[in-house]
Structures are given as C-alpha cells and as structure tokens.
N, CA, C and O atoms as a GROMACS GRO file, in nm:
protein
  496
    1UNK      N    1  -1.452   1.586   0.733
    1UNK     CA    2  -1.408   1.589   0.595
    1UNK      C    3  -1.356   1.453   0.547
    1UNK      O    4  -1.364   1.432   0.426
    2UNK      N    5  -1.304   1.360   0.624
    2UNK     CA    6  -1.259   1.248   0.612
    2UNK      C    7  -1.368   1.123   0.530
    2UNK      O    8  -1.344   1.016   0.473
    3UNK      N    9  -1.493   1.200   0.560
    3UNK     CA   10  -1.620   1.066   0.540
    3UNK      C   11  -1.606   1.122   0.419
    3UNK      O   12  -1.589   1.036   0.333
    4UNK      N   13  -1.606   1.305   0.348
    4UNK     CA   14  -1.662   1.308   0.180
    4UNK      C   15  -1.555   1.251   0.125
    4UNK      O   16  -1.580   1.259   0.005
    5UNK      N   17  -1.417   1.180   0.140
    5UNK     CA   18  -1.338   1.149   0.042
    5UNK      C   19  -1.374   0.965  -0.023
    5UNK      O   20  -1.408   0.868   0.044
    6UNK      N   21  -1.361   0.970  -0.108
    6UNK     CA   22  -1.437   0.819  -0.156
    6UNK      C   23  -1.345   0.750  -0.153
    6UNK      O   24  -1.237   0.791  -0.197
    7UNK      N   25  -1.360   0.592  -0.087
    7UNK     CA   26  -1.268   0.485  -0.054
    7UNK      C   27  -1.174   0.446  -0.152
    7UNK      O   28  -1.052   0.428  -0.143
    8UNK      N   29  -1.255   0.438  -0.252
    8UNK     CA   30  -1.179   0.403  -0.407
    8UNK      C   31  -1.110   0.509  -0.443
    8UNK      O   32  -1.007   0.472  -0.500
    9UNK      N   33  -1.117   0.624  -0.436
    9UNK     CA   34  -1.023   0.696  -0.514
    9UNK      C   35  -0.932   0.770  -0.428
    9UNK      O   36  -0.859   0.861  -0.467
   10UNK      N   37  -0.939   0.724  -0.300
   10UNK     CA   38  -0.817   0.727  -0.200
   10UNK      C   39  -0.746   0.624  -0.195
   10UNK      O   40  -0.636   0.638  -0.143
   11UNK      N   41  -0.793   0.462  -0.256
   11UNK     CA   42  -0.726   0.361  -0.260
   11UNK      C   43  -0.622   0.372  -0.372
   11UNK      O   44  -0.507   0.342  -0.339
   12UNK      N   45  -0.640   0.408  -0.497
   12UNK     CA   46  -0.554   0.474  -0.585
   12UNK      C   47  -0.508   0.579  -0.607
   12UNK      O   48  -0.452   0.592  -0.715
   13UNK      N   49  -0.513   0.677  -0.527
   13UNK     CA   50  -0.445   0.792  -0.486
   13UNK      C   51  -0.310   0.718  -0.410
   13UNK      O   52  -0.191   0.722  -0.443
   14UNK      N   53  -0.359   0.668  -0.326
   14UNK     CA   54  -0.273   0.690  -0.212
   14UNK      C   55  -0.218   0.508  -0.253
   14UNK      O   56  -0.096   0.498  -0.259
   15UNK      N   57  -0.256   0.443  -0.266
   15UNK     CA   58  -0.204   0.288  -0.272
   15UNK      C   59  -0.153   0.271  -0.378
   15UNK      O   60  -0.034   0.236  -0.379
   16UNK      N   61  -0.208   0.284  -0.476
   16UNK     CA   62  -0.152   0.245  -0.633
   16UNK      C   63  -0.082   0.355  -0.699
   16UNK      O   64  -0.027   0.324  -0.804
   17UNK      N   65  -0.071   0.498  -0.652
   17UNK     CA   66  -0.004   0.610  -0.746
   17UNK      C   67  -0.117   0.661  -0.863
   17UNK      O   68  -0.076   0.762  -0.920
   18UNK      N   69  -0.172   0.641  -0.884
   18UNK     CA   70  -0.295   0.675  -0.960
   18UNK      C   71  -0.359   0.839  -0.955
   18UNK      O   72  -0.427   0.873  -0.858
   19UNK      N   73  -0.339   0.903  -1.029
   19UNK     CA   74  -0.379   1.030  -1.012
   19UNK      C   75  -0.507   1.071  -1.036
   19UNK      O   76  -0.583   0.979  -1.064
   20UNK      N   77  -0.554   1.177  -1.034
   20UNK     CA   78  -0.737   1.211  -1.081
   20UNK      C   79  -0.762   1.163  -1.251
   20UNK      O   80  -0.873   1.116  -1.277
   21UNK      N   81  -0.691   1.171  -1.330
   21UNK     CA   82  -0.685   1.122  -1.465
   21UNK      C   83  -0.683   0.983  -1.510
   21UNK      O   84  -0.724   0.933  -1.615
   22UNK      N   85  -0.604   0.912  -1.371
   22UNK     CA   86  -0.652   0.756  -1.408
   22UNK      C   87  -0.438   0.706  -1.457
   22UNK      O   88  -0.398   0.596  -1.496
   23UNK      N   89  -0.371   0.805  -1.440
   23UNK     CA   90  -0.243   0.799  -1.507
   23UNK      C   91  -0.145   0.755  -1.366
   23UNK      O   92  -0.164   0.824  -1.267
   24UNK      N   93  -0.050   0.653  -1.355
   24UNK     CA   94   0.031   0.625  -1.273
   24UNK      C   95   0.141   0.766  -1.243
   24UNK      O   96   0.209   0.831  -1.322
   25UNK      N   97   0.124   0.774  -1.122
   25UNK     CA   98   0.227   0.867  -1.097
   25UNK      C   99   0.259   0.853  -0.933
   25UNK      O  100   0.172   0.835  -0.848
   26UNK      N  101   0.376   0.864  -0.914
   26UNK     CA  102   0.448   0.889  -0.777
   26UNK      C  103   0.366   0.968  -0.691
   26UNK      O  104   0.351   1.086  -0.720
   27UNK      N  105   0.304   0.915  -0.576
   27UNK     CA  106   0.253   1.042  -0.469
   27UNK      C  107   0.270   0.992  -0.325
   27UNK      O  108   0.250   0.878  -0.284
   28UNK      N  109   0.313   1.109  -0.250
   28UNK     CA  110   0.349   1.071  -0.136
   28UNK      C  111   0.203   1.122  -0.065
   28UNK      O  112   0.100   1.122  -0.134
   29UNK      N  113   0.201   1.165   0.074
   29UNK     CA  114   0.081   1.190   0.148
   29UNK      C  115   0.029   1.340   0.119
   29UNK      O  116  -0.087   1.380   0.128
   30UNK      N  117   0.124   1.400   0.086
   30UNK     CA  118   0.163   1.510   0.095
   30UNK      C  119   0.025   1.594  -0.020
   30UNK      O  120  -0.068   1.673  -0.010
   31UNK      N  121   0.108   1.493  -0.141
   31UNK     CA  122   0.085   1.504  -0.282
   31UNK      C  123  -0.092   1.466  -0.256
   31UNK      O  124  -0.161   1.568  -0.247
   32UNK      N  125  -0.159   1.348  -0.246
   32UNK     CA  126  -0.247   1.279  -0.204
   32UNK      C  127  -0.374   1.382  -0.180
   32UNK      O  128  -0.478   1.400  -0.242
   33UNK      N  129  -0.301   1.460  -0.024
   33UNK     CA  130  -0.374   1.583   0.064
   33UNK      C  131  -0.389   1.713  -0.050
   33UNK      O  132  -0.480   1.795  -0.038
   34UNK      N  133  -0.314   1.718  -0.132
   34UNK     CA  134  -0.346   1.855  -0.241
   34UNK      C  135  -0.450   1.798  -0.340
   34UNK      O  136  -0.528   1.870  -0.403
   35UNK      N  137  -0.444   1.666  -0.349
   35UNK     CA  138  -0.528   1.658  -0.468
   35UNK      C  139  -0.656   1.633  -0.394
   35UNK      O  140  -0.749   1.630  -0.474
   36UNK      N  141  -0.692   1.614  -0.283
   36UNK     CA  142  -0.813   1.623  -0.213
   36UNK      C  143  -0.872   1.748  -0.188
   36UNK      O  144  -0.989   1.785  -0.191
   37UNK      N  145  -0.737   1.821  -0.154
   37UNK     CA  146  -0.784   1.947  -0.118
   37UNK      C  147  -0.782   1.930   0.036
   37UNK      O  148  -0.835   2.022   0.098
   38UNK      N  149  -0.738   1.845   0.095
   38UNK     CA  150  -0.735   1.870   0.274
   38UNK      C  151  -0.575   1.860   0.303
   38UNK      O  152  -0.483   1.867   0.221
   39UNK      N  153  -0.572   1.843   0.431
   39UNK     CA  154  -0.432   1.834   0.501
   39UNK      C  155  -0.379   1.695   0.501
   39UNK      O  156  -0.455   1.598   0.501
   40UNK      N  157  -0.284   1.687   0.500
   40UNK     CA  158  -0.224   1.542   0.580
   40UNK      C  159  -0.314   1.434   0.623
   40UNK      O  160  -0.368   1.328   0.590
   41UNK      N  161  -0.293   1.552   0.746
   41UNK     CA  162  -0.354   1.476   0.890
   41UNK      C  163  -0.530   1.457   0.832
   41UNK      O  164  -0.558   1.337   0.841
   42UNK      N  165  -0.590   1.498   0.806
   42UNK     CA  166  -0.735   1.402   0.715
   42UNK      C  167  -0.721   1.309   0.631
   42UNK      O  168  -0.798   1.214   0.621
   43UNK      N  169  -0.584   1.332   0.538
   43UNK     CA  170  -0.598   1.182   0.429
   43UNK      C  171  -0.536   1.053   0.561
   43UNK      O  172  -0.586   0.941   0.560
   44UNK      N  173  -0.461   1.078   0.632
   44UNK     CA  174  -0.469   0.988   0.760
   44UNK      C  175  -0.572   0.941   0.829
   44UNK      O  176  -0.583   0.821   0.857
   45UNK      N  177  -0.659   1.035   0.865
   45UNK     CA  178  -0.806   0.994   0.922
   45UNK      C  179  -0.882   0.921   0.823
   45UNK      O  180  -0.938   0.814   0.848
   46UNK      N  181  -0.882   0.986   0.694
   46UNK     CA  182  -0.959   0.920   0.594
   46UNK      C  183  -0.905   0.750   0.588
   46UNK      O  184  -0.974   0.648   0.590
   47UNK      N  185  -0.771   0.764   0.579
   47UNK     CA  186  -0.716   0.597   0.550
   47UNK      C  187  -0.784   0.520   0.657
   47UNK      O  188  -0.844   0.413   0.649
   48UNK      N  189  -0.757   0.609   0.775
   48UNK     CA  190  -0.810   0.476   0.873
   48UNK      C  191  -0.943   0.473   0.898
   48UNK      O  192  -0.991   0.375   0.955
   49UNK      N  193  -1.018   0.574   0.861
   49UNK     CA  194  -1.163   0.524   0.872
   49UNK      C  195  -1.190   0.407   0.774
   49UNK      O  196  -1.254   0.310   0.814
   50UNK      N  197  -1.143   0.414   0.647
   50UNK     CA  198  -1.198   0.354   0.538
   50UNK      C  199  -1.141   0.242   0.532
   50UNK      O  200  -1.147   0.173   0.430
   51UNK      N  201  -1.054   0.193   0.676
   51UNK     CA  202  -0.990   0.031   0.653
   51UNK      C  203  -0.856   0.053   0.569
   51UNK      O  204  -0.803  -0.053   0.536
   52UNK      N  205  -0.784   0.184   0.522
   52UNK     CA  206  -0.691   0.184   0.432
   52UNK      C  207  -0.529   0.183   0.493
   52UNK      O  208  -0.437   0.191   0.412
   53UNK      N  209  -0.510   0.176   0.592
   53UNK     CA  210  -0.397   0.225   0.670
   53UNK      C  211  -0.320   0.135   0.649
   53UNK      O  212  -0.343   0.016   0.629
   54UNK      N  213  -0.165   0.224   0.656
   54UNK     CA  214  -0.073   0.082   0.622
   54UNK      C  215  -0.047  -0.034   0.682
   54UNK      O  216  -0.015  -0.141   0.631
   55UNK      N  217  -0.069   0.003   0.830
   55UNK     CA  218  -0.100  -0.104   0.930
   55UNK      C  219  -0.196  -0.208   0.910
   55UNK      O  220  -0.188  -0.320   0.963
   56UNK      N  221  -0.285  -0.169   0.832
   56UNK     CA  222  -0.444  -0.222   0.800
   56UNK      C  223  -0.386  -0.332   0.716
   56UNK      O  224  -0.381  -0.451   0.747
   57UNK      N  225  -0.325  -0.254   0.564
   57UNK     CA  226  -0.282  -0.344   0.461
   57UNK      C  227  -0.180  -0.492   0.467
   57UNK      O  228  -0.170  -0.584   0.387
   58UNK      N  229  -0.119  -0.467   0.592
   58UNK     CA  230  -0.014  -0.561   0.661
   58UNK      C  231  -0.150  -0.678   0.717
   58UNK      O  232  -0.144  -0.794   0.676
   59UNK      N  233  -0.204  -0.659   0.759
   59UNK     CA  234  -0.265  -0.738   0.814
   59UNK      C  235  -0.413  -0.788   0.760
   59UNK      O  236  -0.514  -0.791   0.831
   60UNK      N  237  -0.408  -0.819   0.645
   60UNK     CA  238  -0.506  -0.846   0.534
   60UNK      C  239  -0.413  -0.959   0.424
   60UNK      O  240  -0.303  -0.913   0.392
   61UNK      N  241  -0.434  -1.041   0.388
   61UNK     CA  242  -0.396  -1.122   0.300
   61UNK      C  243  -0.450  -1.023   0.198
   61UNK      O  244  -0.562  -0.978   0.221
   62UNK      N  245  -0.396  -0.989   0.106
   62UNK     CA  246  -0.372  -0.867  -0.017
   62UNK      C  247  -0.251  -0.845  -0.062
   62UNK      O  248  -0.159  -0.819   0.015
   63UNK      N  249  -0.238  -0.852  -0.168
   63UNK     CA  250  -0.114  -0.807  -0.238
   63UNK      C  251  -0.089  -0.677  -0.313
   63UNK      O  252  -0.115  -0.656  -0.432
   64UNK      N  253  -0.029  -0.585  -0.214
   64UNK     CA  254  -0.057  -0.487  -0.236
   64UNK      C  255   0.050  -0.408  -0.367
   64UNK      O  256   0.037  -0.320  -0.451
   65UNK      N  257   0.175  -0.519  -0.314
   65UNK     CA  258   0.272  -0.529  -0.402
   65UNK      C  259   0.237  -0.542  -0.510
   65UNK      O  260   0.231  -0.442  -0.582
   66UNK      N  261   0.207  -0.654  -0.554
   66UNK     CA  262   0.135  -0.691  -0.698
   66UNK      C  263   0.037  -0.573  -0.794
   66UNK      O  264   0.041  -0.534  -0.910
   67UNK      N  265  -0.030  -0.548  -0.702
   67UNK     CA  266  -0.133  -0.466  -0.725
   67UNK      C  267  -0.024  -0.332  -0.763
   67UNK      O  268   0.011  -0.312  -0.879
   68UNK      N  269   0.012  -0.264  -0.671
   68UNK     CA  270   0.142  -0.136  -0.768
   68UNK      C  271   0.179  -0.213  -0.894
   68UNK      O  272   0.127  -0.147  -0.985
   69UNK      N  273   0.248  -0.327  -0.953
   69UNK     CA  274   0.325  -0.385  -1.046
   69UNK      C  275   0.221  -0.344  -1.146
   69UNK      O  276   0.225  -0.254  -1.229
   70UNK      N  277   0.148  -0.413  -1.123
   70UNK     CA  278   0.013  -0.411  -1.218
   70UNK      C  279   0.007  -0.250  -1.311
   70UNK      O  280   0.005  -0.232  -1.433
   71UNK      N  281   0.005  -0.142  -1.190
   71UNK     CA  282  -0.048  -0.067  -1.244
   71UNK      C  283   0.096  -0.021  -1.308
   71UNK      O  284   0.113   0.042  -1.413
   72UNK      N  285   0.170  -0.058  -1.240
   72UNK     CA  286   0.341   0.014  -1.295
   72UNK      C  287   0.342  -0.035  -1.464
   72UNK      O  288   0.342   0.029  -1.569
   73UNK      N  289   0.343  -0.147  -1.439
   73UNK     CA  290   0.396  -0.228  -1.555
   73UNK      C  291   0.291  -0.262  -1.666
   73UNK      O  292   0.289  -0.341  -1.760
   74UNK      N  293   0.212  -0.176  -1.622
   74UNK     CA  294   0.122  -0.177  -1.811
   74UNK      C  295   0.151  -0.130  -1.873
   74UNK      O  296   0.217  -0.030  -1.847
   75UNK      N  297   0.124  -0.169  -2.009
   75UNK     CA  298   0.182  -0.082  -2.133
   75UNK      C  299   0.084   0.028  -2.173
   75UNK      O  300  -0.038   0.016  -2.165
   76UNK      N  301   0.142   0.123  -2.212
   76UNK     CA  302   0.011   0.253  -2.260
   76UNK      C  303  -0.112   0.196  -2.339
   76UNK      O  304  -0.138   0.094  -2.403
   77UNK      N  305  -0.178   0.317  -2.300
   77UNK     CA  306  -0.311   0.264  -2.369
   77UNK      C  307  -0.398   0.152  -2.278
   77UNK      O  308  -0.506   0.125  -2.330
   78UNK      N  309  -0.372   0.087  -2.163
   78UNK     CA  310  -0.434   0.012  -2.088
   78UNK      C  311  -0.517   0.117  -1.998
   78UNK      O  312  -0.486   0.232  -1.967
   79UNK      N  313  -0.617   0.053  -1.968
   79UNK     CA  314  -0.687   0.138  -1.848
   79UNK      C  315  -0.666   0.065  -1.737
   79UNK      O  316  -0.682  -0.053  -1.704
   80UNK      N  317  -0.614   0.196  -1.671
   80UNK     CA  318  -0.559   0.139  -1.563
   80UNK      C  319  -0.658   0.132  -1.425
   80UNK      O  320  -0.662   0.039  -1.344
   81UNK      N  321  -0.733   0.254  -1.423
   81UNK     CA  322  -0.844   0.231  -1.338
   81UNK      C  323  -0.949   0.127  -1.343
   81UNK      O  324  -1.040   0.135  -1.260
   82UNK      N  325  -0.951  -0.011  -1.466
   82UNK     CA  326  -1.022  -0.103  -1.480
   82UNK      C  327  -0.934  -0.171  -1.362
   82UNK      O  328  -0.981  -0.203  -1.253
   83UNK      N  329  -0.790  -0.188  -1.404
   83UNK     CA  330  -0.687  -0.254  -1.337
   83UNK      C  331  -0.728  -0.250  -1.168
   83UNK      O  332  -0.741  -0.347  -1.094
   84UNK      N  333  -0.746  -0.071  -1.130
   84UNK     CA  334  -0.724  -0.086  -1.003
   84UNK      C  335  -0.861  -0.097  -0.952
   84UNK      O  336  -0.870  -0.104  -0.830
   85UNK      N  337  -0.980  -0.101  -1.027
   85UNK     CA  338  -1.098  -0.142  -1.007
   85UNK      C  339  -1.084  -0.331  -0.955
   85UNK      O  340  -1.132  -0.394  -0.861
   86UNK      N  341  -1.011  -0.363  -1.049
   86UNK     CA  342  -0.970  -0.522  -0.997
   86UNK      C  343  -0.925  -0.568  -0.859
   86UNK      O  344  -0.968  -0.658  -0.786
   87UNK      N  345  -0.806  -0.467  -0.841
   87UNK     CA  346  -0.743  -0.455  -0.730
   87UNK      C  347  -0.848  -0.440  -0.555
   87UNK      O  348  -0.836  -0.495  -0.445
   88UNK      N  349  -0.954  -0.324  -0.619
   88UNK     CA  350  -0.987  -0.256  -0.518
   88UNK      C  351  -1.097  -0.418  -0.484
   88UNK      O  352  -1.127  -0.441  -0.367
   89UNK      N  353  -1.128  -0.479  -0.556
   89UNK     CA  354  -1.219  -0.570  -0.529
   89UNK      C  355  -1.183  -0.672  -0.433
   89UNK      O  356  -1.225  -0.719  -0.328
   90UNK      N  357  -1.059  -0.690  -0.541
   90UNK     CA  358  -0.959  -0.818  -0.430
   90UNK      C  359  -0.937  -0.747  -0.281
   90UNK      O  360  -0.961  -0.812  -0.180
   91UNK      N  361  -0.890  -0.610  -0.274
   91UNK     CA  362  -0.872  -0.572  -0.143
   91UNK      C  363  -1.051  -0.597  -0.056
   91UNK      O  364  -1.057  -0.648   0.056
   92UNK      N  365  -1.131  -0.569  -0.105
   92UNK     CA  366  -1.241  -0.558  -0.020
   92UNK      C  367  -1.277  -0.709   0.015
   92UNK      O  368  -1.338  -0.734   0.119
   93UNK      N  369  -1.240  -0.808  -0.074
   93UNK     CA  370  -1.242  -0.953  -0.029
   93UNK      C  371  -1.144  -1.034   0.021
   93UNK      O  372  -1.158  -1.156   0.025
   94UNK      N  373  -1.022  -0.963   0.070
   94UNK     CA  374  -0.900  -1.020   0.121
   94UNK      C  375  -0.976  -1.060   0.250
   94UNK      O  376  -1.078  -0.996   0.273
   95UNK      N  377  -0.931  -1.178   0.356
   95UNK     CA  378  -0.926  -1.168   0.458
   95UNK      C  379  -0.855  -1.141   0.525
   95UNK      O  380  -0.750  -1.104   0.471
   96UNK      N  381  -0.856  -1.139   0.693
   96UNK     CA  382  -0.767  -1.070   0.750
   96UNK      C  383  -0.659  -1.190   0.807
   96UNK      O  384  -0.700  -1.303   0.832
   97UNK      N  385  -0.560  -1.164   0.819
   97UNK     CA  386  -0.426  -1.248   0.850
   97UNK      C  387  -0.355  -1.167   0.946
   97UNK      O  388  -0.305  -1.056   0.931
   98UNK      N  389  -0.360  -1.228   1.029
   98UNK     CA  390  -0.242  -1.217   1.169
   98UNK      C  391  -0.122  -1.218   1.101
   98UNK      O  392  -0.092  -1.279   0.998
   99UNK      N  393  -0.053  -1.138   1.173
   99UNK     CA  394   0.079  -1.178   1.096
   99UNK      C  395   0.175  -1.194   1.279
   99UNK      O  396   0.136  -1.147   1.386
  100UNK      N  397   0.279  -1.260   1.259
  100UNK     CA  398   0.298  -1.312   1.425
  100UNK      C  399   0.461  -1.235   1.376
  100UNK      O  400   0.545  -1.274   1.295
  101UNK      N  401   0.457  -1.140   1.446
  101UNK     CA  402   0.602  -1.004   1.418
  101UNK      C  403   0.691  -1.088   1.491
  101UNK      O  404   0.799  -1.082   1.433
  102UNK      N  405   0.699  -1.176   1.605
  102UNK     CA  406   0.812  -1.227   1.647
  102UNK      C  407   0.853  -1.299   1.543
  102UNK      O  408   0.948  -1.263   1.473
  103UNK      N  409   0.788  -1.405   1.522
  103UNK     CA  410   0.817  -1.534   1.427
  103UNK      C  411   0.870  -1.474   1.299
  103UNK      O  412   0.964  -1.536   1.249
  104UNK      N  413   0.822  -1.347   1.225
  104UNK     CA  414   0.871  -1.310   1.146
  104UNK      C  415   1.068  -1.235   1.186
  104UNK      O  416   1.183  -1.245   1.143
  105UNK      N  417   1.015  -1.186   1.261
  105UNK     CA  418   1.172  -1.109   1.306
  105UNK      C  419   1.276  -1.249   1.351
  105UNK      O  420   1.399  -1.244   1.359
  106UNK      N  421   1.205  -1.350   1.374
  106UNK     CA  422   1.326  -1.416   1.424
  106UNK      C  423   1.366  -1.490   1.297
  106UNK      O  424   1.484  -1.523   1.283
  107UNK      N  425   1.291  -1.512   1.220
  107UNK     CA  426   1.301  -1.540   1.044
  107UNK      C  427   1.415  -1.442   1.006
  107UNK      O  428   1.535  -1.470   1.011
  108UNK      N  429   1.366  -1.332   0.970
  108UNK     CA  430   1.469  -1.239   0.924
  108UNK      C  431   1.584  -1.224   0.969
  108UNK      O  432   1.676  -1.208   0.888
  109UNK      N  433   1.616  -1.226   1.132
  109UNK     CA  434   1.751  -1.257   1.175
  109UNK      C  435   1.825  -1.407   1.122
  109UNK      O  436   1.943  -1.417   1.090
  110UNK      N  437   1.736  -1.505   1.122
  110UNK     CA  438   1.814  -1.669   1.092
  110UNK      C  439   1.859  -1.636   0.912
  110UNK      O  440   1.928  -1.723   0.858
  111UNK      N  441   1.819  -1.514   0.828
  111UNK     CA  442   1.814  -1.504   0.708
  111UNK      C  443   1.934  -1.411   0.702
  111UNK      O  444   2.036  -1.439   0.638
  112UNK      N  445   1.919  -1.301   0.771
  112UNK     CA  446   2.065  -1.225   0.800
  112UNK      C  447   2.175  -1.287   0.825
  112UNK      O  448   2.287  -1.265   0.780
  113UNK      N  449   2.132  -1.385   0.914
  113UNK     CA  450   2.265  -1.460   0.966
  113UNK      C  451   2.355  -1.570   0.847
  113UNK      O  452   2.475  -1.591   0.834
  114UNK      N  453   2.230  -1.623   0.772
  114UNK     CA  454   2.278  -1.716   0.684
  114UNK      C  455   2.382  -1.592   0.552
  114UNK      O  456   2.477  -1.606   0.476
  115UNK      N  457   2.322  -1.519   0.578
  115UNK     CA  458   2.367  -1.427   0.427
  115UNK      C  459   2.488  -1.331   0.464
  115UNK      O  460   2.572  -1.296   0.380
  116UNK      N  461   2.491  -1.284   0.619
  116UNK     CA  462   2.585  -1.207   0.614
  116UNK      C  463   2.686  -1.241   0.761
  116UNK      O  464   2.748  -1.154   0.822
  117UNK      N  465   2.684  -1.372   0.792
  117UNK     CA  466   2.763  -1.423   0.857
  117UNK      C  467   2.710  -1.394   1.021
  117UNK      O  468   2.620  -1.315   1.048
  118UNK      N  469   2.790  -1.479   1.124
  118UNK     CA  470   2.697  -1.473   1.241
  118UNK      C  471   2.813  -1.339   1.350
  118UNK      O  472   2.796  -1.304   1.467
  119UNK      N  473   2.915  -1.299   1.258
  119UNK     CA  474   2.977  -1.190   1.347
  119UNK      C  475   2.890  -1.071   1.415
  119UNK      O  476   2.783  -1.031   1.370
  120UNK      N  477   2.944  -1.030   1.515
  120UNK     CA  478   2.932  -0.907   1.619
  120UNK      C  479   3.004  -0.814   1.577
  120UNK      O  480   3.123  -0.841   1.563
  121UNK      N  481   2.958  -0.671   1.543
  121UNK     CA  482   3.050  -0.541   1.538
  121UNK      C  483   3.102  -0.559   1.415
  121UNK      O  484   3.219  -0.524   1.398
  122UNK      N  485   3.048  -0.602   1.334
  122UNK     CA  486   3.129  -0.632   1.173
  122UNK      C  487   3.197  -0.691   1.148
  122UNK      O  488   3.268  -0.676   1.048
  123UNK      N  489   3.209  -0.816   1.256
  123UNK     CA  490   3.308  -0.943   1.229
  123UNK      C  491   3.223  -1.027   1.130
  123UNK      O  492   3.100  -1.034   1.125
  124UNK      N  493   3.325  -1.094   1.044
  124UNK     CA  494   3.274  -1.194   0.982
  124UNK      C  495   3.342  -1.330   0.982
  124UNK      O  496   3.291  -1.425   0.922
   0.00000   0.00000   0.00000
C-alpha cells in the first residue's frame, strides 16, 4: 500500500501541513494516515520508500524550514500547492549533505556554554 500513495502529496501532507484541498493545516502522522486511509506504520513505510523520512530530510541540503514558512506565511488567496509544487522541485534537486553529528554537538555545547555559563549542576 505504501507504493499507491503519491510522493507529492505525501510531501505536503506530511512536510508542509497541506491538506487534500491545497489549505495549510497542522497534521501530525496520525492525521496524515486518516487522510490516506492507511495506518501509521504505512505513511512510515511510504516516507521511507519515497526518500521522505525525517532522517532523509536532515541529510539533503533542503530547506525544509523555509519551505513550511512559505506555505505558513502566505496571504489568502495564494496557491499554495503552486508554492509547494516549488518546494517539491527544490527537494528533488537538493543534494545530499553529510552532516558530521559530532562537530555539530560539540558546536552546540561551545554555544550553551557561551550563553548559559560553563557551571555543573546549575552553577553559574
């Protein structure tokens, strides 16, 4: 069941909030799996067959961030599925980017440290 769901309209289902109407709205996995009509656990299979997984999206130069703003922050009357038609393009031409989790985590600690002092146990 995972292959009949279409890449694109699981990419805005599930990535952008985008409902069957084309209208921004909040959806969790949950939400996603009713409007397919399957379980969970298939819009999961589906993500990762189709390259969509959040793991996937981390490791793709894509802005996935941007891409929600986009659709958040239009004003009515925009079509938004042109929008995430844009989006879905840039995602299929992102390349892929390593991302190096140490180098990042040891970033984020030297960033913690600068901002919330170098105490132990809530010393500051």
């Amino acid at each position: 069941m995972p292959d009949a769901i279409d890449p694109f309209a699981l990419f805005c289902a599930y990535h952008l909030g985008l409902d069957a109407s084309g209208r921004a709205r909040f959806a969790h996995l949950h939400d996603v799996a009713r409007r397919f009509g399957v379980d969970p656990e298939q819009i999961t299979e589906a993500l990762e067959r189709h390259g969509l997984s959040a793991a996937r999206m981390l490791e793709l130069d894509f802005d996935l961030a941007g891409a929600r703003f986009d659709i958040e922050a239009s004003p009515p009357g925009v079509d938004l599925m042109a929008i995430a038609h844009m989006h879905w393009e840039k995602f299929l031409a992102a390349p892929e980017k390593k991302r190096d989790w140490q180098a990042e985590a040891e970033q984020a600690a030297r960033e913690n440290e600068r901002i919330f002092g170098g105490g132990k146990d809530g010393d500051q």
